[in-house]
SETIBA-349384 format. One record per atom (N, C-alpha, C, CB): residue in one letter; x, y, z. Coordinates in steps of 0.02 Angstrom, whole numbers, plus 50000, padded with zeros to 5 digits. Glycine has a CB too. Example, Ala and Ser with C-alpha at 12.3 -4.5 7.8 and 13.67 -1.06 7.14 Angstrom:
a506604971650390 a506154977550390 a506604983550390 a505654977650452 s506424988850354 s506844994750357 s506455000250394 s507044997050286 
END
This chain:
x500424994150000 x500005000050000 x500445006350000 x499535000050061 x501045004450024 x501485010350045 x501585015249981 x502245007450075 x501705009049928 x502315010449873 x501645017749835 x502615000349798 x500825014049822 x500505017149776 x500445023449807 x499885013849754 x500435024749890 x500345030749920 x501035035449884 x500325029650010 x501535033149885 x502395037649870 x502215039649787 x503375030349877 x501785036449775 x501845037349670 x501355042849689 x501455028849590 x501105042849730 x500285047249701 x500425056349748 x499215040849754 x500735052649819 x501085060349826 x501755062749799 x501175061649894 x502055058349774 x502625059049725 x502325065049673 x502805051049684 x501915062349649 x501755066149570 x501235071549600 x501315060149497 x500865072049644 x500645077549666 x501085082949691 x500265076049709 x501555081349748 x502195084849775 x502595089349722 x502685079349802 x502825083549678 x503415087049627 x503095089549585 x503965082949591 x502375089249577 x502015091249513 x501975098349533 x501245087449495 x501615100549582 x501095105849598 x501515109949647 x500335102849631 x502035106749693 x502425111649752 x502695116949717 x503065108149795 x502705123849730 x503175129149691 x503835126349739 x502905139249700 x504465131249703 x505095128949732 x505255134549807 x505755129749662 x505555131049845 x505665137149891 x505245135349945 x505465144449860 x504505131849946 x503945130549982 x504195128450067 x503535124449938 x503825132150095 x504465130850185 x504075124650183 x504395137550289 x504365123250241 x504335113350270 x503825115050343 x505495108250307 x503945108850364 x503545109650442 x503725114250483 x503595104150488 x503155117350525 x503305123350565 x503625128050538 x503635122250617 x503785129950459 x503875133850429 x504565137250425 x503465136550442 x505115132650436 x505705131250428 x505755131350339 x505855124350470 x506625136050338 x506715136050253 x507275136450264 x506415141450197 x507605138450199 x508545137550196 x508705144650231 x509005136950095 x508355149950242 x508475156550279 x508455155450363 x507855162150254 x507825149650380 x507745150950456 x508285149550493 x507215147350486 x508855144950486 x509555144250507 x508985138750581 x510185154350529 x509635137350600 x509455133350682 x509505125250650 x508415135650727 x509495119350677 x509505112550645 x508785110550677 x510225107050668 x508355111950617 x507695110250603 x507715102550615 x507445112650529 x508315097350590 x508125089350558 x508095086350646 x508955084350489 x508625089950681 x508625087750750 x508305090250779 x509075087650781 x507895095350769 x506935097550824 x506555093350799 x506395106350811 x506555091050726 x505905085350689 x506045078650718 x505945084150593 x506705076650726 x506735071150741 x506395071450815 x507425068850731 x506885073650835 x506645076050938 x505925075450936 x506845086350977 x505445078850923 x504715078250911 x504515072850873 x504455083850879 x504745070650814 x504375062650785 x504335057150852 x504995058150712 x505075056250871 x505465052150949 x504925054850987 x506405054950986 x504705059851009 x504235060751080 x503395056451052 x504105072051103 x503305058050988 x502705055350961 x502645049850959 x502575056850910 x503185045650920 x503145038050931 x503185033650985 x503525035750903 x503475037551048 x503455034251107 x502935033551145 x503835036151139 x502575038951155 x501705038651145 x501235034651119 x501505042751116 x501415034251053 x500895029951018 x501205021851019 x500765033150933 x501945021851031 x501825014951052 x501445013251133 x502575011651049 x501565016951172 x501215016051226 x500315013451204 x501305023451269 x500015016051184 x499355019451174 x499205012551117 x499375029351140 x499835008851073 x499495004751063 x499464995651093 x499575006051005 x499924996551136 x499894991951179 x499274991151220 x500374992751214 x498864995851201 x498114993651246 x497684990251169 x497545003151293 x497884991251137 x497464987751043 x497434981051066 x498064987950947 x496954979451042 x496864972951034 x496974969950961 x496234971651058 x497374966550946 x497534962450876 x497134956050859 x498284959850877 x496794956750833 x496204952250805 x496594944550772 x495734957250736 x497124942950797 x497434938850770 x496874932550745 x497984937350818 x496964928450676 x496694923350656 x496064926050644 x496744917950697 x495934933050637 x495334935750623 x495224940450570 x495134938250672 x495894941350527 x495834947550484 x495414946750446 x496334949650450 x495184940850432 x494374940850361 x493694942750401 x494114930550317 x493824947450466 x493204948950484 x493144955150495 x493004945750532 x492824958950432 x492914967950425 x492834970550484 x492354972150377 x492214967650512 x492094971850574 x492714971850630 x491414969050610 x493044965150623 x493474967050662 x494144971350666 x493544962950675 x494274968750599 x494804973550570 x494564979950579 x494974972550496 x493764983850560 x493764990450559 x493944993350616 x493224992650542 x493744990550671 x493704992750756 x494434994250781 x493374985850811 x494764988150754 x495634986550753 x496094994950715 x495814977450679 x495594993150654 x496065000650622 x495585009350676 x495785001350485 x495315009550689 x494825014050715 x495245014850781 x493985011050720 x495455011050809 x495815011150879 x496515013050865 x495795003850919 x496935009850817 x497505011450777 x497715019050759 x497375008050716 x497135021150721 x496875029050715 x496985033450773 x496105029450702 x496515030750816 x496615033850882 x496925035750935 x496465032950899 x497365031250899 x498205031650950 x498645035050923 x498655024750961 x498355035250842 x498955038550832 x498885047350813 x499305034250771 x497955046450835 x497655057150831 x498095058050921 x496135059850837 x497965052250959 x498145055951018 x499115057451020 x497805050651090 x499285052651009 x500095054550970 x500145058750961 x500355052850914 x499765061750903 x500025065950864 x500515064050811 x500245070150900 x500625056650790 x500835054350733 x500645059550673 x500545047350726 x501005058050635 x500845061350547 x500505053650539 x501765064150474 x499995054450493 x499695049450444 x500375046750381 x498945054150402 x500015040750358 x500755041750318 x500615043950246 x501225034350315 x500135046750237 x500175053250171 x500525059250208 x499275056350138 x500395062550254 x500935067350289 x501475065150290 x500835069150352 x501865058350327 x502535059050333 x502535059750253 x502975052850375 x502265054850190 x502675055650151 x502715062450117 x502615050850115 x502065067050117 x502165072850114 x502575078250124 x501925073550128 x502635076450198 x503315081950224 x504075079050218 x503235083950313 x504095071850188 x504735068150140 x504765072750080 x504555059250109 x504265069450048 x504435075149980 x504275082349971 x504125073049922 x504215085950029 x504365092550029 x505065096050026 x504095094350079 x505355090150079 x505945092350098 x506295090550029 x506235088950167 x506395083549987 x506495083149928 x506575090249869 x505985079049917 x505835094049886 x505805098749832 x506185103449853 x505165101249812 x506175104249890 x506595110149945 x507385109849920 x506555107250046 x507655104049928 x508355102749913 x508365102049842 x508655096549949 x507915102349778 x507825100149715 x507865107149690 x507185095649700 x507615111249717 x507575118449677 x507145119749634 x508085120049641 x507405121749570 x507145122949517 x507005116849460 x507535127749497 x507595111449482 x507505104449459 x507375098849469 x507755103049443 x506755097349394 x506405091449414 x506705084949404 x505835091249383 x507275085649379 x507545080249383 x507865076849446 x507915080949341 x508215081249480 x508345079849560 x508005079049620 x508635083449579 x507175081249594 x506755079549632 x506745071249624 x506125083449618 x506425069449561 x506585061449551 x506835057849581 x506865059549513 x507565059849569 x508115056049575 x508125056349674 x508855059949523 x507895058549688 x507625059649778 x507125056749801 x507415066349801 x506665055549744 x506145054949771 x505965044349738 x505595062849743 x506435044049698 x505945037449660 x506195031349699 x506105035849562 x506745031549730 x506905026749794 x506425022749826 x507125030349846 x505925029849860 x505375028149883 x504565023349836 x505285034849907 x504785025849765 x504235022249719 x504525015249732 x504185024749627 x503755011349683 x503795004049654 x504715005249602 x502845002149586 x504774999849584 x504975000149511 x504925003249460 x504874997049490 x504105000649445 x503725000649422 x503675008049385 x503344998149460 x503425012649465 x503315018949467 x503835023649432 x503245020249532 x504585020449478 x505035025249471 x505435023349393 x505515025249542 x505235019549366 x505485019049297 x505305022349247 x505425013949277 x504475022349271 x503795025449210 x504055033149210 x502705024949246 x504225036149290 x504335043049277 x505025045549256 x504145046349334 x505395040849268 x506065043749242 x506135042849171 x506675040449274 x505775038149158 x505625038349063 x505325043849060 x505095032249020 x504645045249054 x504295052249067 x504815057849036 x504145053649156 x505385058749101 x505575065549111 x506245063649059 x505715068549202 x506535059549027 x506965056248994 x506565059548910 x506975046849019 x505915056448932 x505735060448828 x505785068048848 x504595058748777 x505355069648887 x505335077348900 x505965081348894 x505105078548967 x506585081048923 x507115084748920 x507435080448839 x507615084349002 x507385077048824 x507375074248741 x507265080748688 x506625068048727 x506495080448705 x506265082848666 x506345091248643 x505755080748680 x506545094348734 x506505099648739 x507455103448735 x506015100048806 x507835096848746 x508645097648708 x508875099848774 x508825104148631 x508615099048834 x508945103448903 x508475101548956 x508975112748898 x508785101149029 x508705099949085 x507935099949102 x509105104249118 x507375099049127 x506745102849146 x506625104349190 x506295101149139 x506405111049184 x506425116449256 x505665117049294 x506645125649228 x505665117149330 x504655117649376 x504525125149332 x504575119749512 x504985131049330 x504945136749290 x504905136849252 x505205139949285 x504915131349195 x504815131749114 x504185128749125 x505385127549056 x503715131449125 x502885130549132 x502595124749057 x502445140849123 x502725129749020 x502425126348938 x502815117648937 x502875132848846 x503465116448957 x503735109748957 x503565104948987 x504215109548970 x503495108749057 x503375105649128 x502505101949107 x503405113349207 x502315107249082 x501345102949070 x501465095949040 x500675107948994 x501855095548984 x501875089948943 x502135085248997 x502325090648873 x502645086049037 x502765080349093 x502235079849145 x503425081549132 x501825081349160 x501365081649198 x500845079149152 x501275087849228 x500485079449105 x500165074249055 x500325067049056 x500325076048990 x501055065849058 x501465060349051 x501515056449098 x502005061549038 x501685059449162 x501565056349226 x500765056149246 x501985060349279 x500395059649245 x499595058949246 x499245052849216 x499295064549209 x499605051549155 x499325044249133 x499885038949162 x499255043449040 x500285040549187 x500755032049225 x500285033749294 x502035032049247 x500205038949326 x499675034949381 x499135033349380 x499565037149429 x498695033149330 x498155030949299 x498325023349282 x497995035449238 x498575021449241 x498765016249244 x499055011349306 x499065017149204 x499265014049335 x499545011649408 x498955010049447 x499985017349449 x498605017149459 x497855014349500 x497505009149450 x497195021649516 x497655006349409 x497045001249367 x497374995949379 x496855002049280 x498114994649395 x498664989349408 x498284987449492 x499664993349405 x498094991349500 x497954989949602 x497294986149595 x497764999149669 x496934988349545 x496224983549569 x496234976949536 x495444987149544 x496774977849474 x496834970249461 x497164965449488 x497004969249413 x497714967949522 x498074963449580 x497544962749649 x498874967649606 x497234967949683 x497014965649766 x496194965649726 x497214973349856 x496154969249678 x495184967949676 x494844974249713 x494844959549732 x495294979149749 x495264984949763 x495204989249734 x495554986149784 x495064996349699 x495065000049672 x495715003949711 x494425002149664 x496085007849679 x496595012049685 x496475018449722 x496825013249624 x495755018549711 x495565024249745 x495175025449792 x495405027449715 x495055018049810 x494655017049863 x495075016549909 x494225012049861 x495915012649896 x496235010249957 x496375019149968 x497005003449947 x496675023249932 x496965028049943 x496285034449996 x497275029949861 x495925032549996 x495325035550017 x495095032350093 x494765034249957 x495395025650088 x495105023150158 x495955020250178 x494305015750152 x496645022150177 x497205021350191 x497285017750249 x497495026650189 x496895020950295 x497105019350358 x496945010450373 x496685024850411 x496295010850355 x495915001750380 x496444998250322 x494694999550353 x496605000050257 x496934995650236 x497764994950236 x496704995550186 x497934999350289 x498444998950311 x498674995950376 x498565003550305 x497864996050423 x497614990750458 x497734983050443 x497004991850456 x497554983350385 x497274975850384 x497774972750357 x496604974250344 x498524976450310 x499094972950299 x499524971750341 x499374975050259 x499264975950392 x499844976650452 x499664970050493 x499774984750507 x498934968950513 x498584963150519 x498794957050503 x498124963550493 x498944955850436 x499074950850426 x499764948050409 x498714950150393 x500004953850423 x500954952150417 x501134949250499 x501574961950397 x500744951750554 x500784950250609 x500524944350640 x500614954350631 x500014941250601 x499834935250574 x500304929750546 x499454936850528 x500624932550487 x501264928150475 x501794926150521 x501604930750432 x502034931450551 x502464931050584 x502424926750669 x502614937550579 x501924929050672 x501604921950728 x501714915650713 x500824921150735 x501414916050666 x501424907950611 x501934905250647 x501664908150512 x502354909050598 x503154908050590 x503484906850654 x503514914550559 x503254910650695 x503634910050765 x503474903650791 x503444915650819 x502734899750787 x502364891850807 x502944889950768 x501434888750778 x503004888550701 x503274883850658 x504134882550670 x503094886750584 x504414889350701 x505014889050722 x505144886450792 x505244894750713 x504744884750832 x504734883550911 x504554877250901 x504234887950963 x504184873850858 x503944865850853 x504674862450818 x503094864550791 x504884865750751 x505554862850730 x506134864650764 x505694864250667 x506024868350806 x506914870450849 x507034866150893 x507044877850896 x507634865350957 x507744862150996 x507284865251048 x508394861451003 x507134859751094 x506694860151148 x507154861351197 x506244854351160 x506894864851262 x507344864551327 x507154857051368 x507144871951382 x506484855351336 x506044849851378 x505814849051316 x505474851451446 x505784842151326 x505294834951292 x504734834851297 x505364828451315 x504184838751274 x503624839851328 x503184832451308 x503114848551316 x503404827451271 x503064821351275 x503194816651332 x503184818251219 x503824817851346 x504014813551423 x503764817351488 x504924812751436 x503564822651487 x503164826151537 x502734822951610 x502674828951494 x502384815351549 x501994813251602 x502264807451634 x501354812051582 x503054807151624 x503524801551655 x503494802751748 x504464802851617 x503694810351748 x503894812051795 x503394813151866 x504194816851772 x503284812051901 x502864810551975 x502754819751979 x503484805352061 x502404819352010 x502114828152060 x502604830352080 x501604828552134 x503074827252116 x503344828652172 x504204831352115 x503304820652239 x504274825052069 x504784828252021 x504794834351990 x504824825051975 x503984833851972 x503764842751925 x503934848251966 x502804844651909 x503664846852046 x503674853052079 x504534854752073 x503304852452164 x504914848452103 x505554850252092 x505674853752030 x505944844952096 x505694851351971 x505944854551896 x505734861751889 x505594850551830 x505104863151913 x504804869851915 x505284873451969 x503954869551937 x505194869852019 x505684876352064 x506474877752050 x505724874352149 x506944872352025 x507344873052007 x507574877451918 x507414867452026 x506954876951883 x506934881351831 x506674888051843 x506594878651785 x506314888351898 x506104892951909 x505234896551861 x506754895951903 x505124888251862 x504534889051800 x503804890951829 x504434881251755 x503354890551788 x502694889851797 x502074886251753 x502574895551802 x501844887151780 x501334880851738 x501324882051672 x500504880451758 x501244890751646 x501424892051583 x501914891451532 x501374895551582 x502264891851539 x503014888451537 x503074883151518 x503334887651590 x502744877651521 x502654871651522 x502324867651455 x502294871051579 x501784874151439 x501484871251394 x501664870051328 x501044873451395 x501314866351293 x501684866951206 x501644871451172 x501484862951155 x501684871151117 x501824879051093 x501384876651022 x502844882551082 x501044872551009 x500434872950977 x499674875450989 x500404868150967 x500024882950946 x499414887050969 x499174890350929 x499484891151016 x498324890750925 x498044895050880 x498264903850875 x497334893950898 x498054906950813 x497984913750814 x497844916950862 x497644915350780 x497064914750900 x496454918350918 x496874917051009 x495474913850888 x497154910451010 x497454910651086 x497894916151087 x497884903851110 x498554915751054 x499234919551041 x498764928851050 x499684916650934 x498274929151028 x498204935551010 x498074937251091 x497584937450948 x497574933551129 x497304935451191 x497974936951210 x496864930251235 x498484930651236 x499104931151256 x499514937851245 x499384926051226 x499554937651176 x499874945551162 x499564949951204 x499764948651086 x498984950851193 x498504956351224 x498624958051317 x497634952851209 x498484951251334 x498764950951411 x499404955651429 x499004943051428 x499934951751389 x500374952251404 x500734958551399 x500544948251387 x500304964251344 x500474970751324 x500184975251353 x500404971951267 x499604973551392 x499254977151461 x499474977151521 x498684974951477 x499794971151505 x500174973751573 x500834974951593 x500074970251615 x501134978251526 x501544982251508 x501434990751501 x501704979351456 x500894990851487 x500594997251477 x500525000751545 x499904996451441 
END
């Protein structure tokens, strides 16, 4: 989801920003002072917050095919991150490629070349072709100030994200402009299910790894042995158990266990 958000404020940003345009809190190459270390200092106070704030979320683990739950999931997500004070991530990438234009000047070519990192492939190929016929055609560099040139690249890039949003509904079945319109739940719901995987993954790596305990010989040992093994490990009944476990358990677990951290 990330990549189609960077193409679409990509080509809005470098399209439409005049040059010179101040940044956050209205910092420019005149205000002097180190702006990157007050943004950082303030992003750092924000994210420490909103990780707090989301350790009370509940993760719907083994549940992401259930909108309602996912919506509630992203809705709470949201909410942690208005009380934060997070940037959304059309803002961060916004105030990314501000700063981009900022350091780009008058040229669109160095905006690109700043900015397509962040594209698909895909993206960042279509536009550097783009701006590749354009300065072709026009025998010299292209400037945001050469207006009459600049349109024809902006035509050019206007139809690669057109095409791009029609690439999104044929891959997820989404419309391009639906995800970009409802960002947040479906940034929810990938986040959802990558956290999903990785659970997986974590069962599948704890069943094939080495054990500390045999937990099939478990029921060899008398009461009186367990209590010993427990006190000498210093265990608890939890501890003990196998590690074949559903989503929907793992998620409570998570949940527990991040509340009372919080």
């Amino acid at each position: 989801m990330g990549g189609m958000g960077v193409a679409a404020a990509a080509t809005a940003v470098g399209n439409a920003m005049p040059a010179g345009t101040s940044m956050r809190h209205g910092y420019s190459a005149a205000a002097g002072g180190d702006f990157v270390l007050d943004f950082l200092k303030e992003d750092l106070e924000a994210y420490e917050t909103y990780l707090e704030e989301c350790r009370k979320v509940y993760y719907p683990l083994g549940e992401s095919d259930d909108k309602a739950k996912v919506k509630k999931f992203a809705e709470e997500l949201e909410a942690a991150k208005k009380k934060a004070k997070v940037p959304t991530t059309v803002e961060r990438q916004q105030q990314l490629l501000g700063f981009f234009k900022w350091q780009a000047g008058d040229s669109v070519r160095e905006f690109y070349n700043l900015a397509t990192p962040l594209m698909s492939a895909e993206n960042a190929s279509g536009a550097m072709l783009a701006l590749d016929d354009v300065e072709k055609e026009i025998g010299k560099p292209l400037l945001y100030s050469d207006a009459k040139s600049f349109e024809k690249f902006q035509k050019k890039t206007a139809k690669l994200v057109k095409e791009y949003m029609a690439s999104v509904k044929e891959k997820t079945g989404v419309a391009g402009e639906e995800v970009l319109k409802n960002l947040g739940y479906y940034e929810a719901v990938a986040h959802l299910k990558q956290v999903e995987e990785d659970a997986l993954d974590a069962v599948k790596r704890a069943k094939e790894g080495p054990r500390i305990l045999d937990l099939s010989q478990l029921d060899e040992f008398s009461k009186e042995e367990m209590d010993q093994l427990k006190k000498l490990g210093n265990l608890k009944d939890d501890d003990l158990k196998d590690v074949n476990l559903d989503l929907r358990t793992i998620a409570q677990m998570l949940h527990k266990a991040r509340m009372s951290e919080a």
